[in-house]
C-alpha positions as CSV (number, residue, x, y, z in Angstrom):
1,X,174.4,76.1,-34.5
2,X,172.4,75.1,-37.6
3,X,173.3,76.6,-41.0
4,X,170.9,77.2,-43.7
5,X,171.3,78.2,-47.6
6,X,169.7,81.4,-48.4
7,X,168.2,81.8,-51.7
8,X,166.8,84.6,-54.1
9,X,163.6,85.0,-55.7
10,X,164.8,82.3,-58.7
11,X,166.5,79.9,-56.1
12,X,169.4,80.8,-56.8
13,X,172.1,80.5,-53.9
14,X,173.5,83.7,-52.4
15,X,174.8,83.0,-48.8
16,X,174.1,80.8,-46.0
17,X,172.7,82.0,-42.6
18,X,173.5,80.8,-38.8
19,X,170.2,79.9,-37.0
20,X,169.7,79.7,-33.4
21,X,169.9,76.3,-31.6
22,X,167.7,77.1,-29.3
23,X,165.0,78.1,-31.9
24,X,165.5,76.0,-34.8
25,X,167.9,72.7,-33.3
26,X,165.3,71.7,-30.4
27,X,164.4,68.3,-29.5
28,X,161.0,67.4,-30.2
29,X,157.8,67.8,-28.2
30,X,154.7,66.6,-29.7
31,X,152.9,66.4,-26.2
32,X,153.1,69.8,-25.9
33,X,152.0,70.4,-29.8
34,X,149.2,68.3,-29.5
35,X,148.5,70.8,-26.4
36,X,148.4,74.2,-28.4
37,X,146.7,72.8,-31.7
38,X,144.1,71.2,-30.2
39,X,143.5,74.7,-27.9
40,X,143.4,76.6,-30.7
41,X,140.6,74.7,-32.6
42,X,139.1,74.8,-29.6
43,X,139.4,78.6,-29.6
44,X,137.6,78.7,-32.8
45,X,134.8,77.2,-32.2
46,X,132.1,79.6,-32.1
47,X,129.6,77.4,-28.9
48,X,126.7,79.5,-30.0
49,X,124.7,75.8,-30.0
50,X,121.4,76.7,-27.5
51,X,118.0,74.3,-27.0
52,X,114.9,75.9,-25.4
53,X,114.2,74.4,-21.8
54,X,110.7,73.9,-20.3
55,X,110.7,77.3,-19.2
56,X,111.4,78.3,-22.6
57,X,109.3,76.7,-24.7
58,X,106.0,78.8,-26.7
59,X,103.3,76.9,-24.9
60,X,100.2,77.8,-22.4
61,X,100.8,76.8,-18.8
62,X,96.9,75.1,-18.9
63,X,97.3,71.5,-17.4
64,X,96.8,69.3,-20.4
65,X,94.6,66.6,-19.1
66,X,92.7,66.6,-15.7
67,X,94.6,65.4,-13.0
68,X,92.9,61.7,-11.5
69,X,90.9,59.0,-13.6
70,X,92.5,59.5,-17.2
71,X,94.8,56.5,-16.5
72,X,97.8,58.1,-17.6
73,X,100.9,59.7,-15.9
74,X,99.5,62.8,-14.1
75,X,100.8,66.1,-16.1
76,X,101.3,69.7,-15.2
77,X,102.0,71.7,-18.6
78,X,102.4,70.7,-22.5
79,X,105.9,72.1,-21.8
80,X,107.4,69.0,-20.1
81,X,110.4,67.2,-21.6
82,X,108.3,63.9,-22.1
83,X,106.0,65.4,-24.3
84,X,106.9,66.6,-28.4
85,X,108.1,69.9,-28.9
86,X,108.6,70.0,-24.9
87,X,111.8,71.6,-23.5
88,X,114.7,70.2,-23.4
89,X,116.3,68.4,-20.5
90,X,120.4,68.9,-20.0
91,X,120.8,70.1,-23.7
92,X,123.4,72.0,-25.4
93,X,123.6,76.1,-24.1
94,X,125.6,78.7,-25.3
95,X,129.3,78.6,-24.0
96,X,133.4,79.8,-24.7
97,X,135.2,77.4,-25.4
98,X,138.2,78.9,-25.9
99,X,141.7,77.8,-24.2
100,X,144.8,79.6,-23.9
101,X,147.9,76.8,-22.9
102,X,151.0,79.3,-20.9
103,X,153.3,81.4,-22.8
104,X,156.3,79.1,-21.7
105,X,154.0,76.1,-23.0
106,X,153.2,77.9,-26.4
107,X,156.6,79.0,-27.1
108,X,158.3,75.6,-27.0
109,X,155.5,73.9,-29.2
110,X,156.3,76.3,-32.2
111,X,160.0,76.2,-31.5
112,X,159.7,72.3,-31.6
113,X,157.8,72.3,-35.1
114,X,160.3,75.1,-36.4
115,X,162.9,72.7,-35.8
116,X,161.3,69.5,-37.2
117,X,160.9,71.8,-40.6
118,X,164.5,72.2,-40.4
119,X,165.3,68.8,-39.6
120,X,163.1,67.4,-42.4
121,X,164.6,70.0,-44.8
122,X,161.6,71.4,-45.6
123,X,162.6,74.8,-44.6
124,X,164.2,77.3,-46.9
125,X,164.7,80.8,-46.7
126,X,164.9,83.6,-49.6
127,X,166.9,86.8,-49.2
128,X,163.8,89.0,-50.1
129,X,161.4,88.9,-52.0
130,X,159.1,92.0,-53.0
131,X,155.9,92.8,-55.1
132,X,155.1,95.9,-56.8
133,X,151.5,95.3,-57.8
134,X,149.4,92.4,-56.5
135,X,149.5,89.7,-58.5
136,X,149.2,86.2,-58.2
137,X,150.8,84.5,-60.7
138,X,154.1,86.0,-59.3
139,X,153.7,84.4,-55.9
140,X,152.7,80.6,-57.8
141,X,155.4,80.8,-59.7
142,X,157.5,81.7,-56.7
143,X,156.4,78.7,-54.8
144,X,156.5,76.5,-58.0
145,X,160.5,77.1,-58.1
146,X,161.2,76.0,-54.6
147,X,159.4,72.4,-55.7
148,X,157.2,73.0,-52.7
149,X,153.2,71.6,-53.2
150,X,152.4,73.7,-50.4
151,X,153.9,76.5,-48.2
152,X,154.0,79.0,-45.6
153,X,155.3,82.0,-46.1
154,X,156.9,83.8,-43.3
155,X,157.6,87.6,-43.6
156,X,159.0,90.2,-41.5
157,X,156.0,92.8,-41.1
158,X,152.5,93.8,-43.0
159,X,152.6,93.5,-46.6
160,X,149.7,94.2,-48.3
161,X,150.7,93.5,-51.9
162,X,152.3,90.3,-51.3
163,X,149.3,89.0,-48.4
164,X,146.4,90.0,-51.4
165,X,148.7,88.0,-54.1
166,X,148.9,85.2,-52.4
167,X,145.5,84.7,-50.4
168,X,143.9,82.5,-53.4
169,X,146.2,80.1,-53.8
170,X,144.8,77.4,-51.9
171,X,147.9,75.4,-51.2
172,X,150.3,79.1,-50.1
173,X,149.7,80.8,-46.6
174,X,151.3,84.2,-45.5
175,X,152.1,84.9,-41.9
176,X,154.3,87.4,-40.3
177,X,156.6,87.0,-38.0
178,X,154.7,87.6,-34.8
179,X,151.6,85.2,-36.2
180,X,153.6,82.1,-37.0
181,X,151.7,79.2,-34.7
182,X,151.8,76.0,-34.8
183,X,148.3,75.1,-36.3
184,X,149.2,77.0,-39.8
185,X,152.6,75.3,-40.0
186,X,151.4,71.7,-39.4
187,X,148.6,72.3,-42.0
188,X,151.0,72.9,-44.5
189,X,154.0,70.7,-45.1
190,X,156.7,73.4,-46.2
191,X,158.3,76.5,-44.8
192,X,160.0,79.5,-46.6
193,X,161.0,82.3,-44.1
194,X,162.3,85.7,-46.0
195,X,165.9,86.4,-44.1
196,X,164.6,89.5,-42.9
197,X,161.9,87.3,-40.6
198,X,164.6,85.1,-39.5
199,X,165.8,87.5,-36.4
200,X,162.5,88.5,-35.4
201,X,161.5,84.9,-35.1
202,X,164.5,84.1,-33.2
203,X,163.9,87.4,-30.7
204,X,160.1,86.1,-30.4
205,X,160.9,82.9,-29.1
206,X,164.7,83.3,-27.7
């Protein structure tokens, strides 16, 4: 069973905390990461992309040209794909291209990236930390004394005050508990988890 140092808001050392093997000591699985990521940028694209076909297209149905003795390709309507501005053959059309890997599948991806953050020692996690007004500077300065260029922040439950400080720092993201995935941890390269999260987390995916 891994152990971890817990920490307070000025990194100081207070305690350790026993972690979950099955949660935070896993073996990696990058096949299955690469599974969830790339399904959930595929989720979020929006496939709105649309081209007129020939039946679509703002034009008359008059035959352009009379049918024999022009020499040319005979031709029913200006709306024909060979022509400019005709419709469009096989083009893109609106469509969802969202995809949703299993539960089992999804579960075993994020506990295989919480344990390469642990593994790598880039995971800490603070005793508490709490904001009475929002403000910004509080949460920089936070991350600035953990040495971290760039983190995720993993809380227990909604805060509003500590979400609206820390949603314009470019480099900090907060996420509760039941949001942590694996396309928000990979894009940063640290994790700090408040101890409070630490059980739900381990619940979630236990």
């Amino acid at each position: 069973m891994p152990t971890v140092n817990v920490y307070d808001a000025e990194m100081r050392r207070v305690g350790e905390l026993d972690l979950k093997d099955s949660v935070f000591g896993a073996a990696p699985l990058p096949h299955l990461v690469h599974e969830v990521v790339t399904a959930q940028l595929a989720s979020r694209r929006r496939g709105t992309a649309d081209t007129l076909t020939r039946a679509e297209v703002s034009f008359s149905n008059r035959k352009p040209y009379r049918q024999k003795k022009t020499g040319r390709a005979r031709m029913g309507t200006r709306r024909s794909p060979l022509l400019r501005k005709g419709g469009v053959i096989f083009g893109p059309r609106p469509r969802d291209y969202s995809r949703r890997p299993p539960s089992r599948v999804r579960k075993k991806a994020l506990i295989s990236v919480l344990s390469a953050f642990l593994q790598e020692e880039r995971l800490i996690v603070l005793d508490g930390l709490r904001l009475d007004v929002v403000k910004t500077k509080s949460v920089a300065e936070l991350i600035a004394k953990t040495k971290f260029p760039g983190a995720v922040l993993a809380i227990p439950e909604k805060d509003p005050v500590l979400e609206m400080s820390a949603r314009n720092l470019p480099h900090v993201k907060v996420l509760r508990s039941g949001g942590l995935n694996c396309y928000d941890l990979l894009k940063y390269r640290h994790l700090v988890i408040l101890k409070d999260a630490v059980p739900l987390i381990e619940d979630r995916l236990d």
